[in-house]
C-alpha positions in Angstrom: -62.3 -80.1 -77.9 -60.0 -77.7 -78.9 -56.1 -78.5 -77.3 -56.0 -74.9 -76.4 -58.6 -75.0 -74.1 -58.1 -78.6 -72.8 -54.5 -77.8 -72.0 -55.8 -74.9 -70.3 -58.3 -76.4 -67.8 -55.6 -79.1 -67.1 -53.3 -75.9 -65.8 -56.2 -74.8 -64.0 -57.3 -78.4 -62.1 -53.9 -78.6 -61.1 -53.4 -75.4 -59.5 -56.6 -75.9 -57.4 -55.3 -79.4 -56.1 -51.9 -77.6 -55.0 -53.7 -75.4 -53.0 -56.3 -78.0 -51.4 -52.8 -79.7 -50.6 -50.9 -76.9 -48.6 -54.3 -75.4 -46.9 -54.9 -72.0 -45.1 -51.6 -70.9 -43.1 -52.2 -72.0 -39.7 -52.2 -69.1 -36.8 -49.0 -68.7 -35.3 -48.3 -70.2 -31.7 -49.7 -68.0 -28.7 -46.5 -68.1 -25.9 -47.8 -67.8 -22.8 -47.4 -64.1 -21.3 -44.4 -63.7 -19.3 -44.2 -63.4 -15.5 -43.9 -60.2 -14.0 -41.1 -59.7 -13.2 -40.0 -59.4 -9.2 -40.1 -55.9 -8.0 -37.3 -54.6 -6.2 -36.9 -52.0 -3.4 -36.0 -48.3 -5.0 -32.7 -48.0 -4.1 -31.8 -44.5 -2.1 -28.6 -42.9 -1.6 -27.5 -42.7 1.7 -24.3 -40.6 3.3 -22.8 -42.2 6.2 -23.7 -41.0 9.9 -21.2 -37.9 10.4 -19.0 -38.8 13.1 -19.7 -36.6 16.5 -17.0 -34.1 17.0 -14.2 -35.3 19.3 -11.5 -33.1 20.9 -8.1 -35.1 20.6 -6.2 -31.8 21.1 -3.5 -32.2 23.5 -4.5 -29.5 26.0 -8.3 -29.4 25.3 -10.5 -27.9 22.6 -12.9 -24.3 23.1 -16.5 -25.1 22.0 -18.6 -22.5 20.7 -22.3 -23.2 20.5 -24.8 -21.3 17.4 -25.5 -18.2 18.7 -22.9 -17.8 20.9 -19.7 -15.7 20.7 -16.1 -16.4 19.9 -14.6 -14.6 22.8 -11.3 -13.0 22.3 -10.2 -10.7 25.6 -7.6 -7.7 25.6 -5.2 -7.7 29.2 -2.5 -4.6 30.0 -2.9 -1.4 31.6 -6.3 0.3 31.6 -5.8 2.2 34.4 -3.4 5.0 36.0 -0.7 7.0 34.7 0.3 4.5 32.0 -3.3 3.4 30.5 -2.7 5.6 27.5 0.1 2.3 26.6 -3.0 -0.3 27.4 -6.2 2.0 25.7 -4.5 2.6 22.5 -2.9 -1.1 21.8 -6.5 -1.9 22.9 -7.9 0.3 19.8 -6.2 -1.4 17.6 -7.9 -4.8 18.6 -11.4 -3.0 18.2 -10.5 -1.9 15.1 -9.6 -5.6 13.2 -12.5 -6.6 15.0 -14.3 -3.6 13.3 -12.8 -5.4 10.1 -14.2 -8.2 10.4 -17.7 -7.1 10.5 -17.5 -7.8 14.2 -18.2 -11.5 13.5 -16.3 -14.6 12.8 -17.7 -18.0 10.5 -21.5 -16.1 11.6 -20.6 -16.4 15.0 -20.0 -12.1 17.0 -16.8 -11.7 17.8 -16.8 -10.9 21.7 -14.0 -8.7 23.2 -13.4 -8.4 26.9 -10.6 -7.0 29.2 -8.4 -7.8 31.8 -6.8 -4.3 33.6 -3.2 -5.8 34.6 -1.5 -2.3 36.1 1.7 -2.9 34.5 2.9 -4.6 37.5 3.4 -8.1 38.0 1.1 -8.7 40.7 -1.5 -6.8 38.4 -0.4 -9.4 35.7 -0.7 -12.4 38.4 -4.3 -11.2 38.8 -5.5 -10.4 35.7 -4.0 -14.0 34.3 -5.7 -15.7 37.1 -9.0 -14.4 36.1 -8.3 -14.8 32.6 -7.5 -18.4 32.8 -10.3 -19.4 34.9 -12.6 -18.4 32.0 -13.2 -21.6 29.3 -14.9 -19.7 27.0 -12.1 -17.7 25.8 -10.1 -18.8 22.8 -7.2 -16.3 22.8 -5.5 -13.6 23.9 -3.9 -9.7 22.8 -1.7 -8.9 25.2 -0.2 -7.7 27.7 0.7 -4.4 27.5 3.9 -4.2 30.0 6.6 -6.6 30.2 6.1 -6.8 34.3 2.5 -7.6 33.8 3.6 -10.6 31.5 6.3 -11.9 34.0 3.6 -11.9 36.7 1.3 -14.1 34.8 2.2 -16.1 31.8 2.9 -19.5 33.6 -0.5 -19.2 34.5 -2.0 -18.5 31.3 0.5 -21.1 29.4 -0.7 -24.2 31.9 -4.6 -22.9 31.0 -3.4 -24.0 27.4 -4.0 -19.9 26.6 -1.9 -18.1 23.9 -1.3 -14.6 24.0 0.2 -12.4 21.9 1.6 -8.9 22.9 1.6 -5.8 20.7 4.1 -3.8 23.5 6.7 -5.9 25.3 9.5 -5.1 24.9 12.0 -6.5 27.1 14.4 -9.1 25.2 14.3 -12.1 27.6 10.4 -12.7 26.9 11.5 -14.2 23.5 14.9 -15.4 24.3 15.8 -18.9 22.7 16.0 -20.5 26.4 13.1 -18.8 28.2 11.4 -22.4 29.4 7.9 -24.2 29.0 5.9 -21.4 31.0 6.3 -19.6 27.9 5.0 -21.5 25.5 1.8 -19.4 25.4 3.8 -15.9 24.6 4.5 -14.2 21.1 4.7 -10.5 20.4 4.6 -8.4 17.3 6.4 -6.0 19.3 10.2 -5.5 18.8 12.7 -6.4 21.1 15.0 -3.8 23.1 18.0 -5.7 21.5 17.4 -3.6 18.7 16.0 -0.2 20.8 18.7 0.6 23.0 21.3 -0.2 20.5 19.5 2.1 18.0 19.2 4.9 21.0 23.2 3.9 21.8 24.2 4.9 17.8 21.9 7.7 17.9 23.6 9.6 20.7 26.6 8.7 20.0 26.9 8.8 16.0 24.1 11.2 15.8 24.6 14.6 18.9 28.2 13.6 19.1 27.9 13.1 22.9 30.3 10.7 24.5 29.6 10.7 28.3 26.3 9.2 28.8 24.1 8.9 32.5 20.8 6.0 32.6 17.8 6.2 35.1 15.3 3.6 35.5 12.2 3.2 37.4 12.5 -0.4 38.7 10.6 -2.3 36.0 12.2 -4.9 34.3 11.5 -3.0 30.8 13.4 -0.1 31.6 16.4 -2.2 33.7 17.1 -4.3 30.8 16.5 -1.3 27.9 18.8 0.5 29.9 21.1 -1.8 29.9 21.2 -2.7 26.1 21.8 1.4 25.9 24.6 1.3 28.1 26.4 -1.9 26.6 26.1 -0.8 23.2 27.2 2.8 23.8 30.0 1.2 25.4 30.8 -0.6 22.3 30.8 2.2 20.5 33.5 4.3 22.3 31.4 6.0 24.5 31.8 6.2 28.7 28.5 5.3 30.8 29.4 7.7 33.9 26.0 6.5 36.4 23.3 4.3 36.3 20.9 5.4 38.7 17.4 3.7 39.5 14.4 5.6 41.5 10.6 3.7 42.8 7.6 3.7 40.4 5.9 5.4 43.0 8.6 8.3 43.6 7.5 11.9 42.6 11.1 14.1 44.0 13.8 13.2 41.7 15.7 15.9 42.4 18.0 13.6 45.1 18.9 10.8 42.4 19.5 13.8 39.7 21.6 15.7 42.0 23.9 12.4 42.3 23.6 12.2 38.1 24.6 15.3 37.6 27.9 15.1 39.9 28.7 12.8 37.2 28.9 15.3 34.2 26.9 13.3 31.7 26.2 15.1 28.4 23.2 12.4 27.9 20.3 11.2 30.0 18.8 8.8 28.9 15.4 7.4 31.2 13.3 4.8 29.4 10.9 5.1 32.2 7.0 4.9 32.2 4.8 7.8 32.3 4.3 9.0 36.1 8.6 8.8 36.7 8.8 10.1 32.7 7.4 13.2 33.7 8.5 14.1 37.2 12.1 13.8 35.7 11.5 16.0 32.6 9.4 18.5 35.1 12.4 18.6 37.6 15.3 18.5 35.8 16.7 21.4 34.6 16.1 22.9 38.3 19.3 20.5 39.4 22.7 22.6 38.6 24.6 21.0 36.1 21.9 19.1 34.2 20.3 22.5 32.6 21.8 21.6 29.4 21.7 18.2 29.3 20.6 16.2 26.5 17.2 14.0 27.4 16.0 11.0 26.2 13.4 8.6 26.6 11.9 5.5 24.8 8.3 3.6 23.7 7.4 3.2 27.3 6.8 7.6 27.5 5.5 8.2 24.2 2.7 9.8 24.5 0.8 12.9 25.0 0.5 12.3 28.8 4.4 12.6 28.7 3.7 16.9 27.8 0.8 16.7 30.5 3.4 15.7 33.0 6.6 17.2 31.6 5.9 20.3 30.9 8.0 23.1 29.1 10.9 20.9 29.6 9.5 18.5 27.1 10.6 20.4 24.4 13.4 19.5 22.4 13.2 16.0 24.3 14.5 13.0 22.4 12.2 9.7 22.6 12.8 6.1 20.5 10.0 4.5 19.2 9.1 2.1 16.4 9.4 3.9 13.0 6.1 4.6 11.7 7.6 6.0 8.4 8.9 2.0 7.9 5.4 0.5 8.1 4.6 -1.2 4.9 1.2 -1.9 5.4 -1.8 0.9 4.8 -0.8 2.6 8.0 -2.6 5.8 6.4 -5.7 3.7 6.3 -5.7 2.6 10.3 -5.3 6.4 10.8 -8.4 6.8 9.2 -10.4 4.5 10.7 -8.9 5.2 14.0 -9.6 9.4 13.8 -13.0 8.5 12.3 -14.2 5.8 15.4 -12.2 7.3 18.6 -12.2 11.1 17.2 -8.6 12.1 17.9 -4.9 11.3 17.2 -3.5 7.7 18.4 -2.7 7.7 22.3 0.6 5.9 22.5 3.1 3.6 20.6 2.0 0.0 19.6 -1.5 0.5 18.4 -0.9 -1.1 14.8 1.3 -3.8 16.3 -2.2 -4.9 18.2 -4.1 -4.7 14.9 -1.7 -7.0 13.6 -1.5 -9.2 16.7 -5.1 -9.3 16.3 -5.3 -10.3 13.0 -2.8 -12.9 13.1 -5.1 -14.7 15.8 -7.6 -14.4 13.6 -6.3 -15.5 10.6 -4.5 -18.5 13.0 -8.0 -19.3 14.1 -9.6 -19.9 10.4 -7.1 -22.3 9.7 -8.1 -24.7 13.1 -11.5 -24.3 14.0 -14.0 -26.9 13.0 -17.3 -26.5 11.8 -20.1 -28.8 12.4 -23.7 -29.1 10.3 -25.3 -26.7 12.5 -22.7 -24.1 13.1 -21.2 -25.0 15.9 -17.5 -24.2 16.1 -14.5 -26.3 17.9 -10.8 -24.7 18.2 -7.9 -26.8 19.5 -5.8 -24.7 21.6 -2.5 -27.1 21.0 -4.1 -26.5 17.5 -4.5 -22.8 17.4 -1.1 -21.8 19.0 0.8 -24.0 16.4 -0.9 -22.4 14.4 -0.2 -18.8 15.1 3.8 -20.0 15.8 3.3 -20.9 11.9 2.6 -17.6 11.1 4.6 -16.7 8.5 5.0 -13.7 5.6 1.8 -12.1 6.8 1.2 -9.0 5.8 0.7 -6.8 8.1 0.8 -2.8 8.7 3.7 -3.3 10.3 5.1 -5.2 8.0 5.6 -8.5 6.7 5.6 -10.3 10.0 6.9 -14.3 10.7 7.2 -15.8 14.0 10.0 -17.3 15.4 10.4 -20.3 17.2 10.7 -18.4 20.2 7.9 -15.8 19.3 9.5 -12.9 18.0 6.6 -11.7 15.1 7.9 -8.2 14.8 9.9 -6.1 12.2 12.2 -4.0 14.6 12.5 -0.7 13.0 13.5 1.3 15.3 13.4 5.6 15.0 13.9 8.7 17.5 11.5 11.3 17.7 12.2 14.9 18.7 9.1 16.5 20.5 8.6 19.9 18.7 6.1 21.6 20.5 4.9 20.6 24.6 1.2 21.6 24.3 -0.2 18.1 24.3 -2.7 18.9 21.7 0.0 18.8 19.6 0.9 15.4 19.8 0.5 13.9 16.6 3.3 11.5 15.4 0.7 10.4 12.2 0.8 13.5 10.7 3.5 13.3 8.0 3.4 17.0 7.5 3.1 18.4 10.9 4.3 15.8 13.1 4.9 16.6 16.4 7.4 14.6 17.9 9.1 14.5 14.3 11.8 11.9 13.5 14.9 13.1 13.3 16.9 9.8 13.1 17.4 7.3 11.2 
C-alpha cells in the first residue's frame, strides 16, 4: 500500500472515533415556566375629602348660596327736601355696580335701600331694619351725619360696616369716638378741613372781617359752623352772632333781623336745603343785610338750592369738595352718569359713593371664600379689616387710605360762586360753563 494513502485513512479513522466519543450536543435544559406573577390593585389617585366650610369669624360669617345674590344696600335720605344729597350719592353706587357687570365671583350684585330722613330717629329706623336683615354683607352710607348718630351702634353690634360717601361732621372719625363705631368709615372729608377752608376764604379771599353763622339744629351744621367760626377767629377776624333756627322753620326773618343788628359783612349758613333756601329767599328783605355777603357749604349744593332761593341765589358763595382736584377719570363718571340718569349730577358726594362702593368691593374679593360649587362665605370681622386696610386705592377722588379711625378721604376743599339762579343751569361738571364756578382756591 502506498504510505500516502495508509497515512491518510489513519487521519480519517481517527477523526470518526473522536466524534463517536463526544456524541450529538445534548438539548439544553427546559426551566420550568415561571409563576405568574401576583396581580396588584391599580393604584388611583385620590384628593383628600375637602374640609366643609366653617365660620370662625369673630362676629359671624354672610353665606351666599349659587344663584343667590350678594346683597349690598344704600341708607340716607331719599326723601323730602334734602333727597337730592341721598339720590345722587346713591347714583354713584349704581354706577360701580354698573361696573362690575352687575355681578360679583357669578353671583348678581343686589342693591337695596334704607330712606333714613337725615334725622337721627330716621337713622335709628333705617339701621334697625337694616340690621335685622342677615343677608346683607355691607353697607354705603349714610348720607347725613344725624342719620349716622341715630343708628350706628346698632349697625356696629349687627357686626355691619358701613361706609359714608357724605358725612361730614369731624367727631364721626375722631381718634376717641368708642366701640359703637367700629362699623363707620367715610370717603367723605371732614369739616376740620371745610370750615377752615370757608374761614381763609372770607377772610383772605372778600377781605371781610366781621363774620355772623346760622345753623339749623343738626349736628353737621353746629359743628361746621363752629370750625368756621374758630378758625376765622384765628385768623384775625371777629365772629359778631351765632344764631340757630328749627329744621322745620320757614320765617327767618326774626333770627335775621337779630343778625343783622350785629353788622356782619359775612353770613355764613351751612344749613340743609329747606332752611338753605328760606334764608337766601328772605334775606335781603331784612334792612341791613341787603348787601351782605352769603355763604353756604356741601349740605346746599344743589340745584334744589335755586328752586328754593331764588334770585337771591345769585352771586351766593357755597364750599364743596374740589372737583377740579379729583385725580381719578372724573370725566369718565360724568359720562356714564349723563348717559344712564340723562342729566347733570344732583348734589355733592356722588363720586365719593362710587369710591366707597368700590372699596367694599374690592375689600370683599380679598375675604370671601369660595367653595366647589360656587357658594360664597364673607367674614364680617374679616371684611371690615379688610376695608380698614384699604390703602393707596385709586379712586376718582383720589388716591384714598383709611385711617385707623376711618377717615378714607382726600379733603380738598373749593368754593363755588353760583353764576346764574335758573336751576337748569346747575352744572358744576361742566369745565367750560360751569355754573356755580370755583372761584377759590
Amino acid at each position: 500500500m502506498n504510505k500516502r494513502l495508509f497515512a491518510l485513512l489513519s487521519v480519517l479513522v481517527l477523526a470518526s472515533m473522536m466524534l463517536a466519543a463526544c456524541g450529538a450536543p445534548a438539548p439544553a435544559a427546559t426551566e420550568a415556566p415561571a409563576a405568574p406573577a401576583a396581580t396588584e390593585a391599580p393604584v388611583v389617585a385620590t384628593e383628600a375629602p375637602v374640609a366643609a366650610f366653617q365660620c370662625t369669624d369673630a362676629i359671624g360669617c354672610v353665606d351666599i348660596a349659587p344663584g343667590e345674590p350678594v346683597h349690598i344696600a344704600y341708607w340716607g335720605v331719599l326723601s323730602g327736601p334734602d333727597s337730592s344729597l341721598g339720590e345722587d350719592s346713591k347714583r354713584g353706587v349704581e354706577i360701580a355696580i354698573d361696573d362690575m357687570g352687575g355681578k360679583f365671583q357669578g353671583h348678581d350684585i343686589l342693591l337695596t335701600t334704607e330712606d333714613a330722613g337725615c334725622t337721627p330717629e330716621g337713622g335709628a329706623t333705617a339701621a334697625t331694619k337694616l340690621a335685622t336683615d342677615t343677608s346683607i354683607v355691607g353697607l354705603i352710607g349714610s348720607s347725613c351725619s344725624d342719620e349716622t348718630v341715630g343708628g350706628i351702634a346698632t349697625l356696629t353690634n349687627a357686626g355691619l360696616t358701613t361706609i359714608s360717601p357724605s358725612n361730614t361732621r369731624p367727631v364721626l372719625t375722631s381718634p376717641d369716638r368708642g366701640p359703637d363705631y367700629a362699623g363707620y368709615l367715610r370717603t367723605a372729608h371732614s369739616d376740620a378741613f371745610q370750615g377752615k377752608a370757608v374761614a381763609e376764604f372770607a377772610y383772605n379771599f372778600l377781605k371781610v372781617t366781621k363774620a355772623a353763622t346760622l345753623h339749623d339744629g343738626s349736628t353737621y351744621a353746629q359743628a361746621l359752623q363752629q370750625v368756621f367760626a374758630d378758625e376765622f377767629v384765628k385768623l384775625g377776624g371777629t365772629i359778631v352772632a351765632q344764631e340757630a333756627v328749627a329744621k322745620d322753620a320757614t320765617d327767618m326773618k326774626p333770627v335775621l333781623t337779630t343778625i343783622a343788628a350785629a353788622k356782619p359783612e359775612f353770613l355764613y349758613y351751612p344749613v340743609f336745603v329747606a332752611v338753605g333756601g328760606y334764608v337766601t329767599a328772605q334775606i335781603r328783605d331784612v334792612a341791613g343785610l341787603e348787601n351782605v355777603k352769603i355763604a353756604g357749604s356741601d349740605g346746599i349744593f344743589t340745584a334744589d338750592l335755586l328752586k328754593g332761593g331764588g334770585e337771591n341765589t345769585k352771586g351766593m358763595y357755597l364750599s364743596s369738595p374740589d372737583f377740579s382736584a379729583f385725580t381719578g377719570d372724573y370725566a369718565g363718571f360724568i359720562a356714564k352718569h349723563t348717559a344712564k340718569y340723562g342729566g347733570t349730577t344732583l348734589s355733592t358726594f356722588h363720586a365719593h359713593a362710587y369710591d366707597a362702593a368700590n372699596i367694599l368691593f374690592a375689600a370683599l374679593g380679598k375675604v370671601a371664600v369660595a367653595d366647589a360649587d360656587g357658594t360664597l362665605h364673607v367674614g364680617r370681622q374679616a371684611l371690615r379689616d379688610a376695608i380698614y386696610a384699604t390703602k393707596d386705592f385709586k379712586g376718582i377722588t383720589g388716591t384714598l387710605s383709611c385711617s385707623p379711625s376711618g377717615d378714607c378721604g382726600a379733603p380738598v376743599i373749593a368754593v363755588y360762586e353760583i353764576m346764574n339762579s335758573d336751576p337748569a343751569s346747575w352744572n358744576p361738571s361742566d369745565a367750560t360753563n360751569p355754573n356755580p364756578k370755583k372761584i377759590f382756591p
